[in-house]
N, C-alpha and C positions, 0 to 999 in steps of 0.2 A: 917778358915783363912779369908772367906769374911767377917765374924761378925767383926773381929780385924783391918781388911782393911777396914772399915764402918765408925769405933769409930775413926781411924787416919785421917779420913778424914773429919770427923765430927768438932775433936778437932783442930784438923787445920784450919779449916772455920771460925771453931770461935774463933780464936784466933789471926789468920789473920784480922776480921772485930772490934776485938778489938783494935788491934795494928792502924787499917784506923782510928775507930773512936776518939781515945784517942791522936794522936798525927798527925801532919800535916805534909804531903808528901812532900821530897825534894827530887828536880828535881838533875841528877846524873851531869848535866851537870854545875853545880853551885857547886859543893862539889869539891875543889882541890884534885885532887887523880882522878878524875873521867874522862873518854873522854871528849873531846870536840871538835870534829869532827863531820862533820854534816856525818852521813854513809849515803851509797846509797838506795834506798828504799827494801826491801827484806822481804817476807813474816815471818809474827811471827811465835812462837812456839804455836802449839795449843792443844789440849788432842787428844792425841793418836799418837803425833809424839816422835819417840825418843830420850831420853834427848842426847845433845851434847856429845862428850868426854872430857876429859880434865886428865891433869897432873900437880898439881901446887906444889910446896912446901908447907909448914906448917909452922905457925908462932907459934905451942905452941907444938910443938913435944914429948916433956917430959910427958903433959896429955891424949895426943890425941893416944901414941903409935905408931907412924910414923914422919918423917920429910918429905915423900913426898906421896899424896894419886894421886889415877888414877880411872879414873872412871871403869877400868878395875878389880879393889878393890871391886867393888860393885854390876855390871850388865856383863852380856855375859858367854862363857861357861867356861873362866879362872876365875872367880869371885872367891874369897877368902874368903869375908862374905858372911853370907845369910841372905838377910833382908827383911824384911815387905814391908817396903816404905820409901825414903828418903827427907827428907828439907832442900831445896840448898836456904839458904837466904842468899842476895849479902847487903854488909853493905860497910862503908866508914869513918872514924874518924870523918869525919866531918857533920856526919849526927845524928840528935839528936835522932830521932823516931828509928835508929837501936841501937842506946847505949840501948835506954829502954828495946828493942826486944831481945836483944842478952841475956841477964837474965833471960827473960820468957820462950825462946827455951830451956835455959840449964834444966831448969824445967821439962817442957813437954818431953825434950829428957831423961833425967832419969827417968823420969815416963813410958813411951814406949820403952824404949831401949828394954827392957827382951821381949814384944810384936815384935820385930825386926824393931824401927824405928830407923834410922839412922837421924842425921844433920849434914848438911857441912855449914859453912860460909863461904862465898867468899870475903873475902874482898878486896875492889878495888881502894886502896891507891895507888900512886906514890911516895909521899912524904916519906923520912925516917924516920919523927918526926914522923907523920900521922901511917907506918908500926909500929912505934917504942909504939906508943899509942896502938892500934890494939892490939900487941904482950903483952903488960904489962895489958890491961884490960881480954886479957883472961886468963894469968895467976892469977891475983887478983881474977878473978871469979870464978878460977879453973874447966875452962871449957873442958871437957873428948872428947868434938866434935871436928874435926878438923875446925880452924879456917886458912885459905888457902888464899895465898898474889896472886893476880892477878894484881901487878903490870900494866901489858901493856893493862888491860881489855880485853882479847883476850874471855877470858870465859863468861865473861860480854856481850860482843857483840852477841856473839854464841845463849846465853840465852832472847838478847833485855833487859836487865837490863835498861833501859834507867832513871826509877825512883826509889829513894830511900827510905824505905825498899824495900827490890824486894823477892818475897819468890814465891819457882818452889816447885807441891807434885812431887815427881819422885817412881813409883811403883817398885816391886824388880826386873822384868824387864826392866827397863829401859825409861818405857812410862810414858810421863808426862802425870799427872790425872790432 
């Protein structure tokens, strides 16, 4: 299990440092959909704190197998799956570097799935068009992940999402690596 915890975490580094170098970071607060509220200052997430919870709806529920996930789906002693390790990458329509990302995850995530990785996208639209975009390129992708509407960026904030691509490793317990 550690060797298979190693290789997910390996291929996530680098695929993270692909995504930094290949495409230029937009700031979440320049993307309509995104907060824009200055928050009060409050310590980030760091490794070995456990990931947030959350309940969001689903924007592609026909491939993902649910129209609403919880993080209680995935971490604690009700967990439902049993998985390896998860990639909560936070995305936004209006963000160019996560259109190219969201294809590479679906990738890596059928390639690891069988190993027990999960991926959740968080998407963190307001807009309808913006949801409505979201909703139709995971279908055109035919993405099996759930892709998950955070509207009010509630999960966003929880996470410090503050720039976009934003990608958390979260372990099958629940601690971000």
């Amino acid at each position: 299990m550690k060797n298979i915890y190693a290789r997910m975490v390996t291929t996530l580094a680098l695929f993270c440092l692909a995504t930094v170098i290949a495409a230029p970071t937009a700031r979440a607060e320049e993307a309509p959909g995104a907060h824009k509220k200055k928050e009060p200052d409050r310590e980030k997430l760091k490794v070995g704190d456990m990931a947030p919870s959350f309940a969001l709806k689903t924007l592609n529920p026909e491939l993902c197998g649910g129209t609403n996930m919880s993080s209680k789906t995935f971490f604690g002693s009700t967990a439902t799956k049993n998985i390896g390790a998860m990639i909560v990458s936070f995305a936004s329509a209006n963000c160019k570097p996560c259109k190219k990302e969201l294809p590479e995850l679906h990738k890596l995530y059928l390639r690891l799935k069988p190993r027990g990785l999960e991926v959740l996208v968080v998407a963190m639209d307001k807009e309808e068009k913006d949801i409505a975009f979201m909703t139709q390129m995971a279908q055109d992708n035919k993405f099996t992940f759930p892709v998950l509407t955070d509207r009010f960026t509630i999960l966003a904030r929880r996470y410090h999402a503050d720039e976009l691509p934003y990608v958390v490793l979260v372990d099958g317990a629940g601690t971000i690596r």
